[in-house]
VOGU-3710 file (C-alpha; in Angstrom, 3 decimals, decimal comma):
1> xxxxxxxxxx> 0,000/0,000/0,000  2,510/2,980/0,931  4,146/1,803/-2,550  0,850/2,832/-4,272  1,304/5,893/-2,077  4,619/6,908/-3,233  3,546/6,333/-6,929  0,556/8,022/-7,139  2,465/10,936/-4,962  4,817/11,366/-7,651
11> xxxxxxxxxx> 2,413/11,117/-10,703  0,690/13,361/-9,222  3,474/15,938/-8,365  4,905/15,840/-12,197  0,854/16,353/-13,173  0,636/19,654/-11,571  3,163/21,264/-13,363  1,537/20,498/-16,942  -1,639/22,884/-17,164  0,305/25,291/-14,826
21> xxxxxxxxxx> 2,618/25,966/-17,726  0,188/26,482/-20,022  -2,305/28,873/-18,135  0,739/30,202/-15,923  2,763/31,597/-19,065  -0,866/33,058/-20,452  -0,262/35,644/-17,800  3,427/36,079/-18,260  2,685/37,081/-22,516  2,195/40,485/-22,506
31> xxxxxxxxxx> 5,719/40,676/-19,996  7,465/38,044/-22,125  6,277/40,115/-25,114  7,799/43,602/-23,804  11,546/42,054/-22,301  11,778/39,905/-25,808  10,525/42,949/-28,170  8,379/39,768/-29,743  5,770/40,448/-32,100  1,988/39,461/-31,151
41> xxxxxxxxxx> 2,524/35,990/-33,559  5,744/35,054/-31,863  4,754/35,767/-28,995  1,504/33,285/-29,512  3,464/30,748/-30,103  5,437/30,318/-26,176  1,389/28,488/-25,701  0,802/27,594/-29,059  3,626/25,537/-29,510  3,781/23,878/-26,076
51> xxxxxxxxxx> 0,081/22,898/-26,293  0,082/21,519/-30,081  3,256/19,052/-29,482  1,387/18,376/-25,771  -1,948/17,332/-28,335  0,334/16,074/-31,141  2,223/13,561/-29,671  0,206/12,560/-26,333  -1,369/9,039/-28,647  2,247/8,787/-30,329
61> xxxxxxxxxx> 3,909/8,411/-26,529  1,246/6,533/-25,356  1,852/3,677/-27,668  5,729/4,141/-26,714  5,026/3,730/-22,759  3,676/0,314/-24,276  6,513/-0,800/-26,554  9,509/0,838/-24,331  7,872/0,563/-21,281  6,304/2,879/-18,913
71> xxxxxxxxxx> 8,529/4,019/-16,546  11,262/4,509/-18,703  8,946/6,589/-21,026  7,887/8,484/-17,778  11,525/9,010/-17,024  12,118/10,734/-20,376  8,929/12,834/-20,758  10,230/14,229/-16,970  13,756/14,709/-17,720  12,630/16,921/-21,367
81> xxxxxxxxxx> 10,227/19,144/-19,742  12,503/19,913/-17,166  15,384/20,272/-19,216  12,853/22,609/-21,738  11,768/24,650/-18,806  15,491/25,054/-17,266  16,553/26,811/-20,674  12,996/28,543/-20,965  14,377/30,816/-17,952  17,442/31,722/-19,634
91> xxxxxxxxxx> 16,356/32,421/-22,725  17,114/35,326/-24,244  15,034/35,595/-27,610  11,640/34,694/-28,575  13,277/31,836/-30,715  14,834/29,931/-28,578  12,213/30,181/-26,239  9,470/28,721/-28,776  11,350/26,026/-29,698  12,131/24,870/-25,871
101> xxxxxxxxxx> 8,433/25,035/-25,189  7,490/23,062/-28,061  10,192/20,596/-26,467  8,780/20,626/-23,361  4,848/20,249/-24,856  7,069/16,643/-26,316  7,760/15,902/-23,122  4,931/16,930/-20,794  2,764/14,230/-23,528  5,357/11,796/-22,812
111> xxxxxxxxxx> 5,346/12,032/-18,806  1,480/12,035/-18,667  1,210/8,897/-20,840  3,878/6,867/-19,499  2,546/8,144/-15,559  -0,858/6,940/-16,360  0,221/3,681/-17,746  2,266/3,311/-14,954  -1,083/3,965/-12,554  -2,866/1,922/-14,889
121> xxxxxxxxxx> -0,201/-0,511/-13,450  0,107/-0,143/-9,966  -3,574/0,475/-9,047  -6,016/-2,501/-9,725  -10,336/-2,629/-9,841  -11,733/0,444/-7,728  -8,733/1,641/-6,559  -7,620/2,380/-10,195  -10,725/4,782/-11,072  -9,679/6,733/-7,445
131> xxxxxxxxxx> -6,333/7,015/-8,812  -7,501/8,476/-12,385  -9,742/10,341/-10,316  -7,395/11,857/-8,274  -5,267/12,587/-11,368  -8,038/14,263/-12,945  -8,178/16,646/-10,021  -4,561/17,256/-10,137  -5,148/18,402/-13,596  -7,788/20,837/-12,996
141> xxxxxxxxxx> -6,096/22,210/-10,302  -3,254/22,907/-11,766  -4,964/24,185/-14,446  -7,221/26,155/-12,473  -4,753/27,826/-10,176  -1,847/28,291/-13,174  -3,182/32,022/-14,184  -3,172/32,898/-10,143  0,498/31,501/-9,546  2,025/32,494/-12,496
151> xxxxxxxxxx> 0,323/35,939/-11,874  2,405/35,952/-8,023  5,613/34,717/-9,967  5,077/37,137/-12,817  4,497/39,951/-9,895  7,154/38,989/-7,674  10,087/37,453/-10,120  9,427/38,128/-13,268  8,327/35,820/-15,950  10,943/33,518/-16,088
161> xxxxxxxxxx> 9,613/32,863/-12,805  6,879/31,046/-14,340  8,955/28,534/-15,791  11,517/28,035/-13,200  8,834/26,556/-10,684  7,957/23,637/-13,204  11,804/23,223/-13,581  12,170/22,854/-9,786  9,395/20,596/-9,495  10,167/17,925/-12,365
171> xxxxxxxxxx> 13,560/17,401/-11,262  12,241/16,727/-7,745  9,943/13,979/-9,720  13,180/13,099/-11,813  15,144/11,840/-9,032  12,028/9,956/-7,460  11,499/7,554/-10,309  13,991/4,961/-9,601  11,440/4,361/-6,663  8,617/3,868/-9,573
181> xxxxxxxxxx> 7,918/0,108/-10,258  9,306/-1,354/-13,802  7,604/-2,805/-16,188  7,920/-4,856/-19,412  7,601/-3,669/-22,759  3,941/-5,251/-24,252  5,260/-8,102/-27,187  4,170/-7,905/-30,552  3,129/-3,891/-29,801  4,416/-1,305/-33,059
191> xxxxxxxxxx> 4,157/2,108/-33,239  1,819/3,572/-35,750  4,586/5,555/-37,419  2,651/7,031/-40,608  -0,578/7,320/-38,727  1,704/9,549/-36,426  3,152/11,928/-38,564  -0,604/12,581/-40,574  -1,752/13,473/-37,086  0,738/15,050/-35,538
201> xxxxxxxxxx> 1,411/17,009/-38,634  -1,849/18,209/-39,826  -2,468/19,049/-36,074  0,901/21,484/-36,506  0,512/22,872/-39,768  -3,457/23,760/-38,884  -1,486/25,308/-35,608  1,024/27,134/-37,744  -1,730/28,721/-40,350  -3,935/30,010/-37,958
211> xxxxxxxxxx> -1,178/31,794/-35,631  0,424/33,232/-38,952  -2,087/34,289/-40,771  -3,030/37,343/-39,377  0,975/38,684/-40,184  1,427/37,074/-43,502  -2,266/37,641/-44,616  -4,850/35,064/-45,067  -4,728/34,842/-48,798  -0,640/34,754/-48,712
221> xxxxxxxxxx> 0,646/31,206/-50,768  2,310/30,016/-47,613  -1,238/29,932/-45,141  -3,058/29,017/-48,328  -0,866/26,009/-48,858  -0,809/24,761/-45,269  -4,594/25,080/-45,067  -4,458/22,644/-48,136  -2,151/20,367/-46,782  -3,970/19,802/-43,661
231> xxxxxxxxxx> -7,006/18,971/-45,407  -4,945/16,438/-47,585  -3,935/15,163/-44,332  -6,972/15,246/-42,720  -8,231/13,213/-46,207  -5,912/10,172/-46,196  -5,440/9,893/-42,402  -8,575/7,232/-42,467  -6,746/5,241/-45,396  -3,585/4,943/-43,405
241> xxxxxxxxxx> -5,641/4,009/-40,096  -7,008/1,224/-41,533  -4,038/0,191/-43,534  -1,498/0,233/-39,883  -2,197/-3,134/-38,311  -1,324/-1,509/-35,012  -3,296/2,298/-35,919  -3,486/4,812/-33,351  -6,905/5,136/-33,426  -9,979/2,637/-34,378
251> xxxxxxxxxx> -11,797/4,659/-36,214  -14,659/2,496/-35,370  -15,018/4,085/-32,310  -15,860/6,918/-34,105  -19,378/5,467/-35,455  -20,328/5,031/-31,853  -22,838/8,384/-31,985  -22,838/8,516/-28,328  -18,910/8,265/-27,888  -18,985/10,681/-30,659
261> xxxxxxxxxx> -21,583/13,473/-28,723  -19,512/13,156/-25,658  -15,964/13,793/-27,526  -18,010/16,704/-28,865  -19,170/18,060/-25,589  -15,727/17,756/-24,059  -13,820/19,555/-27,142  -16,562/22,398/-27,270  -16,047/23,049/-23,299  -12,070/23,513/-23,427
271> xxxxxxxxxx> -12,725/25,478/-27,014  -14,410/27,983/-24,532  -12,811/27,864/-21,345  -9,182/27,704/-22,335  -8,940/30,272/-24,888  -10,492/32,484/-22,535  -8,085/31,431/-19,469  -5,046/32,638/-22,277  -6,191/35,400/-24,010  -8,334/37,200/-20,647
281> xxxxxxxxxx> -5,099/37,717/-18,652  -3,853/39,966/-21,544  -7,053/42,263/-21,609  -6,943/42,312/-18,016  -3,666/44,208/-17,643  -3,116/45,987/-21,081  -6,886/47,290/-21,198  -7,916/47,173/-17,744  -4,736/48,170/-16,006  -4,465/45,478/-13,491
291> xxxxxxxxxx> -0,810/43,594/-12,661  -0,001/39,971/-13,346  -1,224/39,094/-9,632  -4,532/40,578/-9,839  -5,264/39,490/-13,085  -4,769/35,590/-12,023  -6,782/36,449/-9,273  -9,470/37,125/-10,964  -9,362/34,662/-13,092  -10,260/32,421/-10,261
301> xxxxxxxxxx> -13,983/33,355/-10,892  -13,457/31,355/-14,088  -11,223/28,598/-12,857  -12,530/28,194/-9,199  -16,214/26,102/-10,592  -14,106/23,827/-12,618  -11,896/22,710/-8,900  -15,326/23,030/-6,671  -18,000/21,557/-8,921  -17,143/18,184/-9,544
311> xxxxxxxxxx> -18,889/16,475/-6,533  -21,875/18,009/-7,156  -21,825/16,797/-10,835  -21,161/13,519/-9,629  -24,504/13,490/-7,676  -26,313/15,331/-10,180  -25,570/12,686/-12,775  -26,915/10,163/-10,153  -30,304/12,307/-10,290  -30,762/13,526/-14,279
321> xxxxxxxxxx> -30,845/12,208/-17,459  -27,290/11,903/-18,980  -27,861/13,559/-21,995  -29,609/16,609/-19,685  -26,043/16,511/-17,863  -23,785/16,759/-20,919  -25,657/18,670/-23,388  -26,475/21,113/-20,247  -23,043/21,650/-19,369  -22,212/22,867/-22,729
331> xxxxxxxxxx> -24,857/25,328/-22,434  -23,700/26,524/-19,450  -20,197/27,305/-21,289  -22,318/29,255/-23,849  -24,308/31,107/-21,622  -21,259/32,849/-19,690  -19,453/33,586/-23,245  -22,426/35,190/-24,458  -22,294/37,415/-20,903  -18,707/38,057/-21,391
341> xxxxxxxxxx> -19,895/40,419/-24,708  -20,309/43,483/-22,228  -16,344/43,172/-20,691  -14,879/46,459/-20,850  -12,147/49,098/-19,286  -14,439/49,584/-16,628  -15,225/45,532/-16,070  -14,828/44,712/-12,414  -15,019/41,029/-10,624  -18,352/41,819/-9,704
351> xxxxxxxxxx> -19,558/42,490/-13,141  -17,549/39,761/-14,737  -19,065/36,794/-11,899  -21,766/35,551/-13,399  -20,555/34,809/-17,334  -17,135/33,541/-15,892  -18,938/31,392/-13,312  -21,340/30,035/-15,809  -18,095/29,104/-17,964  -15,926/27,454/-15,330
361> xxxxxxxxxx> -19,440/25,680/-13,934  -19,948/24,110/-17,449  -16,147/22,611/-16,890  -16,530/22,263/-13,665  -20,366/20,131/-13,378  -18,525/17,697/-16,561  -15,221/17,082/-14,975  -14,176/13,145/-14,980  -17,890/12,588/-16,093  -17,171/13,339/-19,150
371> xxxxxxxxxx> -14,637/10,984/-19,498  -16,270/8,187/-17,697  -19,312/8,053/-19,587  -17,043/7,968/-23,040  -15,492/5,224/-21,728  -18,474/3,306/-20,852  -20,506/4,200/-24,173  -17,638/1,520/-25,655  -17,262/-2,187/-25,477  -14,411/-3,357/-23,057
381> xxxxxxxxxx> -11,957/-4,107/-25,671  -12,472/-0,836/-26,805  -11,912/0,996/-23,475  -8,221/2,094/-23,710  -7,890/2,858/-27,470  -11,335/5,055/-26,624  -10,062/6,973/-23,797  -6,567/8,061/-26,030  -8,765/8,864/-28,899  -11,079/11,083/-26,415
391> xxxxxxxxxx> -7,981/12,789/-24,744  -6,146/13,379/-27,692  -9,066/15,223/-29,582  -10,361/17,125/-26,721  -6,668/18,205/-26,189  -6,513/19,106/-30,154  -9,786/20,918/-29,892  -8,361/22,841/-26,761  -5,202/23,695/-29,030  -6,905/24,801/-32,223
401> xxxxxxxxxx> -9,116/26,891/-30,330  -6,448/28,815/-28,372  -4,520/29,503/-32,214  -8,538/29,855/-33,688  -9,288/33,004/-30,645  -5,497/34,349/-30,937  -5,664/34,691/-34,934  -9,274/36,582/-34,560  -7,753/38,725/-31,987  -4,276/39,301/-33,679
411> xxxxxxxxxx> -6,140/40,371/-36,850  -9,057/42,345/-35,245  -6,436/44,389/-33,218  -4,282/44,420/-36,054  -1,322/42,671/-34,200  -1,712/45,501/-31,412  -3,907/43,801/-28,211  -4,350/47,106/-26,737  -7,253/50,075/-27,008  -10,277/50,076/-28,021
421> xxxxxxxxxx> -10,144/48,128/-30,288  -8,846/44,568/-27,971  -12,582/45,150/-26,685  -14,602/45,362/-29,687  -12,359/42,272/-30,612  -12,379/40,482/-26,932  -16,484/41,290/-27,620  -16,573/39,628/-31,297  -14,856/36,829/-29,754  -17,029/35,840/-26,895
431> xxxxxxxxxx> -20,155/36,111/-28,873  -18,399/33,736/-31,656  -17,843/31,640/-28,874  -21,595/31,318/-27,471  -22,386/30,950/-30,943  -20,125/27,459/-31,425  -21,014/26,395/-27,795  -25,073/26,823/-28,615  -24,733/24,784/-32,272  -22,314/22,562/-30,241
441> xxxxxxxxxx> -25,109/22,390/-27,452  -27,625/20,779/-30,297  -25,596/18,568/-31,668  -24,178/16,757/-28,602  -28,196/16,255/-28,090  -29,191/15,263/-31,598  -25,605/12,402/-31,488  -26,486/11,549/-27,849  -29,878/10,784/-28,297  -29,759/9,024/-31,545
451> xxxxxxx> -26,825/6,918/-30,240  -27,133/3,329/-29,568  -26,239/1,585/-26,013  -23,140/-0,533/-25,589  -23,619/-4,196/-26,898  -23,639/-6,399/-23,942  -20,736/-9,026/-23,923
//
């Protein structure tokens, strides 16, 4: 028992660090942006580029932990984000500091695949869904509390600050893992190798188009091109699936309507919320004219539902309908963009409580049942190819819709994110965003009620 302790312990500890890195350096842009004398696009990509190699190769490092085994894939994914955050403080041009944090996106995916394989290990029956559960939590926290820290570090340190405390943390994990249990590579397991790159690099060049675009120009050759690549991509990646005889992905999973609603409900949520979690901490000190600290402290009206509301989800999905439950909490997420259309100079928390509660509540009331209920709309055999499929694409979603908000933005404000004009834009923005959350709301009802119940076996 204290083995199962000391593992989930340090799972846990490297899982914190993750989100915090991504909604922690959201508050450390418009700082990073003024000591680097980065452009708006550049500047984009220190999230951009963590998140869409964190999306990109999350499946492709799962499927490692299996062949190479899961500590030693754990081990790696560690020992890369820590080395990527270590050189992220002493960067000293936007460059360099891009191409670290798309490094350490590489190995964040790696650590949180091999550390829930190697949970997926350790804990058996019940005790396994506690652990998952517990990991989920770590997640949210740190995703949560990431704009409020990194707004302290920011405040206090500067914003290499926000990266040193990740550093410092995953080499504390690093030197715990020789206490992790081993394991044995799975026999006869291959990686999906072109079913890898199609993902991973129609995920990147979508990622690359929409951050660039608004400085090169939408109609330029080079974002016209990668918008056609991606959909060739996006084309042929089903042909390769079914031609790997180890794919990534059964893409008969995807016929399941209610696995399919669910995946939907989950991506439209983070499309919302995580955006907003970015791009909000930049308003709220250029426009607004509060510091990095008070700006992650507000943000906790946003993030705090998403940490407190999960219990009462739970029961609530004892008590309704789960299609009421799903398709509800999407609405929710709607609701509080649309209220989010009268933000202004003069916003305070008090006006802004209601639309960012209502946005962190529809996280918050979905939170692990979400992801239990995909799992269980599958047949056994197909739980853990269905839960990397639903992870992957509701990180992907989360990714293309921080790049999808930042392009608007970038182009709106004409590469400036400051004035008047960052709240007409912030304003456009929201209300696009209740408008994909309401349409999203529909069709997660239409898919979840015209799905069909697992087969009994």
């Amino acid at each position: 028992m204290n083995n199962r302790v000391l593992v989930l312990a340090v799972v846990l500890l490297s899982t914190v660090t993750f989100p915090l890195t991504i909604t922690g350096a959201s508050i450390a842009l418009p700082d990073i942006r003024a000591r680097l004398g980065a452009g708006i696009s550049a500047t984009q990509w220190v999230v951009n580029g963590y998140n869409a190699a964190f999306a990109g190769f999350l499946v492709v490092t799962g499927s490692l932990a299996d062949i190479l085994g899961r500590r030693r894939v754990f081990a790696a994914g560690v020992a890369l984000f820590c080395a990527a955050n270590a050189v992220s403080v002493l960067a000293g041009g936007i460059v360099t500091l891009n191409v670290v944090r798309a490094l350490g996106g590489i190995g964040a995916a790696a650590a949180v695949a091999g550390g829930g394989a190697v949970l997926a290990g350790t804990f058996p029956g019940a005790s396994r869904a506690r652990a998952f559960g517990l990991l989920g939590t770590t997640l949210g926290a740190g995703l949560a509390f990431g704009p409020t820290v990194g707004g302290l570090l920011v405040d206090a340190l500067g914003w290499r600050a926000v990266f040193g405390l990740p550093a410092v943390v995953s080499a504390l994990v690093l030197a715990c893992v020789p206490l992790l249990p081993r394991s044995t590579p799975t026999p006869g397991r291959r990686l999906d190798v072109p079913g890898a790159a199609v993902f991973t690099g129609a995920l990147l060049l979508l990622i690359f188009a929409l951050v660039e675009a608004p400085e090169l120009g939408f109609g330029s050759w080079v974002i016209l091109a990668s918008f056609g690549l991606v959909v060739v991509l996006a084309a042929v990646f089903p042909a390769v699936e079914r031609r790997s005889a180890d794919p990534m992905f059964d893409l008969a999973v995807l016929a399941n309507r209610r696995f399919l609603a669910l995946s939907v409900a989950a991506g439209s949520i983070v499309f919302v919320l995580i955006p907003l979690l970015v791009y909000l901490p930049s308003y709220l000190i250029s426009v607004v004219g509060l510091g990095p600290g008070a700006a992650g402290a507000w943000l906790l009206l946003l993030t705090g539902p998403a940490v407190l509301l999960p219990t009462a989800g739970a029961a609530l999905a004892r008590r309704l309908p789960a299609v009421v439950m799903v398709a509800g909490s999407v609405a929710l997420t709607a609701a509080g963009a649309f209220g989010l259309i009268t933000i202004g100079p003069s916003s305070t928390p008090w006006t802004l409580l209601v639309p960012l509660a209502l946005t962190g509540a529809g996280m918050g009331l979905s939170t692990g049942l979400l992801d239990g209920l995909a799992i269980g709309s599958v047949r056994p055999d197909q739980a853990g190819v269905a839960a990397g499929m639903f992870n992957a694409s509701r990180l992907a979603t989360e990714t293309i819709g921080i790049a999808v908000v930042g392009a608007v933005l970038a182009a709106l404000t004409h590469d400036a994110l400051a004035g008047p004009d960052y709240t007409t834009a912030l304003r456009w923005v929201c209300c696009g965003l209740g408008v994909f959350a309401t349409l999203a709301t529909a069709g997660v009802a239409v898919l979840h009620r015209h799905g069909s119940a697992v087969p009994a076996t």
